[in-house]
C-alpha positions as CSV (number, residue, x, y, z in Angstrom):
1,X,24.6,16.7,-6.9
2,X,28.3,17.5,-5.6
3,X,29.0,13.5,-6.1
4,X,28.1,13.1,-9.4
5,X,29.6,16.2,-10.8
6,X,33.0,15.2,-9.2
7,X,32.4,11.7,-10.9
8,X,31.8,13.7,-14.5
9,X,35.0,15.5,-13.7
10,X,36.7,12.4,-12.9
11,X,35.8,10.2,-15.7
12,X,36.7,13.4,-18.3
13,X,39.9,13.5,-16.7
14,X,40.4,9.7,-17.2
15,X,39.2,10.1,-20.9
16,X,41.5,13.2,-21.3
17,X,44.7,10.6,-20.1
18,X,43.2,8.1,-22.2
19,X,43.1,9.7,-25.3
20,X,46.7,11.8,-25.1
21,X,47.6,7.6,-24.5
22,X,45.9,6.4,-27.3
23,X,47.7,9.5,-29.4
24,X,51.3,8.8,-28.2
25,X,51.0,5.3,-29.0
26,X,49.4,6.0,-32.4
27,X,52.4,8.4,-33.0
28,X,54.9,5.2,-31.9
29,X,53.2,3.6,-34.1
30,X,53.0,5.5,-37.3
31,X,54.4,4.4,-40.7
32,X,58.0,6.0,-41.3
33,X,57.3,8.6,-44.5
34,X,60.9,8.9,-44.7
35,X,63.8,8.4,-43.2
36,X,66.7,10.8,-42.9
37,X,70.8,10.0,-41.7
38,X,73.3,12.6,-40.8
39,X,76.7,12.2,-41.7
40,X,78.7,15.2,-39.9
41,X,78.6,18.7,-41.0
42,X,75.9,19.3,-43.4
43,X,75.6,15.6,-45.1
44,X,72.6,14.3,-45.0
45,X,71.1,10.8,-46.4
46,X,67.0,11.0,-47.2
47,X,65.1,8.1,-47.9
48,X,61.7,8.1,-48.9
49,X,58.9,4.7,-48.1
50,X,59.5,3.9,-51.4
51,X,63.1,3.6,-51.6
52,X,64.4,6.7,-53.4
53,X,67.9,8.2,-52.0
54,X,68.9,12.1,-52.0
55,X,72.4,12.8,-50.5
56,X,72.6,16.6,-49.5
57,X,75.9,18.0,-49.4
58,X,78.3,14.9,-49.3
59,X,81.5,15.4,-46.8
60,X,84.7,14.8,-47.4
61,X,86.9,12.4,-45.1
62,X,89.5,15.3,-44.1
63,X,87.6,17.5,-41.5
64,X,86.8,14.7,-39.4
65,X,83.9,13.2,-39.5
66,X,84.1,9.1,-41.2
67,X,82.1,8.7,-44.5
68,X,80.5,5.8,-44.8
69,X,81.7,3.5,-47.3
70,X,79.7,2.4,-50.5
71,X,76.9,4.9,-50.4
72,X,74.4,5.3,-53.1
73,X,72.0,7.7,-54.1
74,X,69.4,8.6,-56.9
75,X,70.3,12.2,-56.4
76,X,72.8,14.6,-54.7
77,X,72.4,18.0,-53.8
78,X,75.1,20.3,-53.2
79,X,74.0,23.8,-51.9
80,X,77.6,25.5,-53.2
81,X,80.8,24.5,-54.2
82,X,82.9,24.6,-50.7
83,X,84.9,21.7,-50.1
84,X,82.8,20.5,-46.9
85,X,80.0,20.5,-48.7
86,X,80.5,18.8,-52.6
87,X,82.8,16.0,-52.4
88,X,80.8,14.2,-55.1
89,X,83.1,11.1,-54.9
90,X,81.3,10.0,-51.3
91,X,78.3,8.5,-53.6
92,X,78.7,5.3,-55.6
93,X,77.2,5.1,-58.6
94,X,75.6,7.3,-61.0
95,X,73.5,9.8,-59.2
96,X,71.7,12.5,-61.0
97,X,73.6,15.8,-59.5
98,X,71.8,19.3,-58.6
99,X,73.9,22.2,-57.7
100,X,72.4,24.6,-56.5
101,X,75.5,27.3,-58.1
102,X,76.4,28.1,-61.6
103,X,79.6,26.9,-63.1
104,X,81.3,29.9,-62.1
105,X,79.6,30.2,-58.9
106,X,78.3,34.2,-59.8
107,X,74.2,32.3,-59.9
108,X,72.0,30.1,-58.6
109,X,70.4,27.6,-60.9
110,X,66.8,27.3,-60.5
111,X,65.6,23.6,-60.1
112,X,62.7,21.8,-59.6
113,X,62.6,18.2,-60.5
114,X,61.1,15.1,-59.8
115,X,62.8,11.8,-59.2
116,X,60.2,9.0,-58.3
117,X,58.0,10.1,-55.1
118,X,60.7,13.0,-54.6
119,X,60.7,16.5,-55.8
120,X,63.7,18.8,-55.2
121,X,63.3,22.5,-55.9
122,X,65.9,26.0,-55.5
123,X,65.8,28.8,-53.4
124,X,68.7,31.2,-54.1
125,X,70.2,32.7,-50.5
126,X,73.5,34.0,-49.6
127,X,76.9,32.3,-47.4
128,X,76.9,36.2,-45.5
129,X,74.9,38.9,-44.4
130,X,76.2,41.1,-47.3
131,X,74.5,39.2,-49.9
132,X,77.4,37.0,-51.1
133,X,80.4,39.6,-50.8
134,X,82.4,37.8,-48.1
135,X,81.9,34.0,-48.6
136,X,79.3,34.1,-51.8
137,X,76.1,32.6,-52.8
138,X,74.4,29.5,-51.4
139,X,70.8,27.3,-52.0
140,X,68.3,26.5,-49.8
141,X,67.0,22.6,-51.3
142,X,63.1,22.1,-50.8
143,X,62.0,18.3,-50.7
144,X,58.7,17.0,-50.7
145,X,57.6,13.7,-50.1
146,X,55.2,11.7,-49.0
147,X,53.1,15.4,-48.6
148,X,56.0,16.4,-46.4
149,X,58.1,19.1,-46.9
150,X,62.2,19.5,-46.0
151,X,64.4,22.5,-46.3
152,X,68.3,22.0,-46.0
153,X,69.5,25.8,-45.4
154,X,73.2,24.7,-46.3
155,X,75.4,27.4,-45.2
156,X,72.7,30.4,-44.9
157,X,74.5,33.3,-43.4
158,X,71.8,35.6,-43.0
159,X,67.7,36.2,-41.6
160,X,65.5,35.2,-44.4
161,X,63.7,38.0,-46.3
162,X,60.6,38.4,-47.2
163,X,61.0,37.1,-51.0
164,X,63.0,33.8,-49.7
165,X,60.3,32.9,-47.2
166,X,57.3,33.2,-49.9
167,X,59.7,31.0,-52.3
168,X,60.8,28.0,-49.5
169,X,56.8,28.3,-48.0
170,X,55.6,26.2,-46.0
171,X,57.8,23.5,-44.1
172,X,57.9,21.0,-41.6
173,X,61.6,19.7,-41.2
174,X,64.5,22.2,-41.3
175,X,67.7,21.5,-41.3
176,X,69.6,24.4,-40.1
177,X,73.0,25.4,-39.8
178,X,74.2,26.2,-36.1
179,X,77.7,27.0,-34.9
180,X,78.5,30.4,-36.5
181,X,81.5,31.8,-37.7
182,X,80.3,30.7,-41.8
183,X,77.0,30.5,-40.9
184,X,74.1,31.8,-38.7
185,X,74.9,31.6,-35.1
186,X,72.9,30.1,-32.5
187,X,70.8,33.1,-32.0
188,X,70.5,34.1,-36.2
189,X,69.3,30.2,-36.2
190,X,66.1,30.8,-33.3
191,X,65.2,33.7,-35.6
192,X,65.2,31.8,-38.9
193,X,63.2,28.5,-37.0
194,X,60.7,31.7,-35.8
195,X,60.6,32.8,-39.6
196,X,59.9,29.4,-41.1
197,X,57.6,28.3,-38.1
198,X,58.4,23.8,-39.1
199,X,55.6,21.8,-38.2
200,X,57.8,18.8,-37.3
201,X,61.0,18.7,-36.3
202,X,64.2,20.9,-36.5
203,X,67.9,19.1,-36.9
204,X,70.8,21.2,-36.1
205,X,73.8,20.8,-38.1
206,X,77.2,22.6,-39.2
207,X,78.3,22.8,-35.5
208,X,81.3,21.7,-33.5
209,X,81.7,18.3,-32.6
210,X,83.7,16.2,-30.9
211,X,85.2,14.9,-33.8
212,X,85.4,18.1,-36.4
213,X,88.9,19.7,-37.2
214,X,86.7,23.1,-37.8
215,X,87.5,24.5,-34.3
216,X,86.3,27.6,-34.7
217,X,82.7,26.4,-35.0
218,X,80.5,26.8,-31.6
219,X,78.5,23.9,-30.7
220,X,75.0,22.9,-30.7
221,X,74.3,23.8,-26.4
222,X,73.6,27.5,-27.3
223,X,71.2,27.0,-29.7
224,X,69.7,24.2,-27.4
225,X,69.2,27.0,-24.2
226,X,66.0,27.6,-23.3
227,X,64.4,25.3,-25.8
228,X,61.0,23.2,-24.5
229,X,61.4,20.0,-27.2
230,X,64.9,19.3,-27.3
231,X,65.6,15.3,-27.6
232,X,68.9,14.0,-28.5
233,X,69.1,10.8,-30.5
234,X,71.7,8.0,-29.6
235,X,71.8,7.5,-33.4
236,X,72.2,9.2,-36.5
237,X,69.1,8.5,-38.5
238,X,65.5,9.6,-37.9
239,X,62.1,8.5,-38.6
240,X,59.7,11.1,-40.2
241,X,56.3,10.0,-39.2
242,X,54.0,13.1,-40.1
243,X,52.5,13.0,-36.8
244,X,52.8,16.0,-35.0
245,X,53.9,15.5,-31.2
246,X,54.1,18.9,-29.7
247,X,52.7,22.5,-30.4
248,X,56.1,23.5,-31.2
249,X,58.4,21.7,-33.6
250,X,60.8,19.2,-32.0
251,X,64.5,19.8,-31.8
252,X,66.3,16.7,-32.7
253,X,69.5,16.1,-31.9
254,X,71.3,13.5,-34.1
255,X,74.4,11.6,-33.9
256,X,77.1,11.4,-36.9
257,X,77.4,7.7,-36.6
């Protein structure tokens, strides 16, 4: 009876291995939804299956970081009108432009649109922790595509409340800010990733580099501390698959270049 019971367990173990095999190589192997590039900063590059570009928050040439030349987009985002964050003249073309900011920077404008298989909505947020009275207003940018869902936090300054979280919902890539000083810190950033609870993946961005004339920024190692799913890309551009690889959301580490 012993035998056979230890050849049940055996072969359930060998299943068990055989199935988290079969998993990993499906999740290899899984269709990119959409791709996303990181520029330095806060600049991101999305690009869906089908083809459609977003730039978030395009960065200028003097803090650093090298744009790349001749890039085009369907849209641009711009989460408020500091100069890391809104040089418009990075993208070619004619790109349809959302700010998230009024005119005279006092309001959010409340978008949601749809460009192709995209659609972009507002969240209004603030740049401090005393609702916009030391460096003023910023926008959380919601994408969805492909039946995923992205938030780029721009320059959040503050724990999201209540109100904010209902209006952003449910995510499963965030793209947080990290290095402090105009932003959440390392710690304020763990607590906003513990509000918003991603499904996928988390990118860190707005840190110190090795690159970045902002020297007053921390980098991304103390956010990093203590974290289970941290991998660091060689690259700058990841592939969002939908698959879900670990309980947790994965930290993802990207390069600028």
């Amino acid at each position: 009876m012993r035998h056979w019971t230890r050849r049940l367990a055996l072969a359930s173990w060998a299943a068990a291995l055989l199935a988290g095999a079969v998993a990993r190589n499906a999740s290899a192997q899984a269709p990119a939804i959409a791709r996303l590039t990181w520029y330095g900063q806060s600049c991101f590059l999305l690009e869906s299956a089908r083809g459609t570009r977003v730039v978030m928050d395009p960065v200028p040439g003097g803090i650093g970081y090298t744009p790349p030349v001749d890039l085009r987009a369907d849209l641009v985002t711009i989460s408020h009108e500091h100069s890391d964050h809104n040089n418009l003249a990075l993208v070619q073309g004619k790109p349809r432009v959302l700010r998230g900011l009024t005119s005279d920077k006092k309001g959010w404008n409340r978008l949601e649109e749809k460009w192709k298989d995209v659609t972009v909505r507002s969240v209004g947020v603030y740049h401090d922790e005393e609702k916009g009275a030391k460096r003023g207003l910023n926008t959380v940018f919601v994408f969805e595509v492909g039946g995923i869902r992205i938030a780029h936090l721009g320059d959040l300054g503050h724990l999201l409340t209540d109100t904010q979280l209902s209006q952003i919902g449910l995510v499963d890539v965030v793209l947080i800010p990290v290095g402090g000083t105009y932003t959440i810190d390392a710690r304020q950033a763990t607590r906003v990733i513990d509000q918003l609870r991603p499904r996928l993946v988390v990118v860190p961005m707005h840190y110190r580099t090795d690159v970045v004339s902002i020297k007053d920024l921390a980098t991304v190692d103390a956010f990093l501390a203590g974290k289970p799913s941290v991998r660091r890309e060689q690259g700058n551009t990841l592939a969002i698959t939908g698959v879900k690889r670990r309980a947790s959301a994965e930290i993802v580490v990207l390069g600028y270049r």
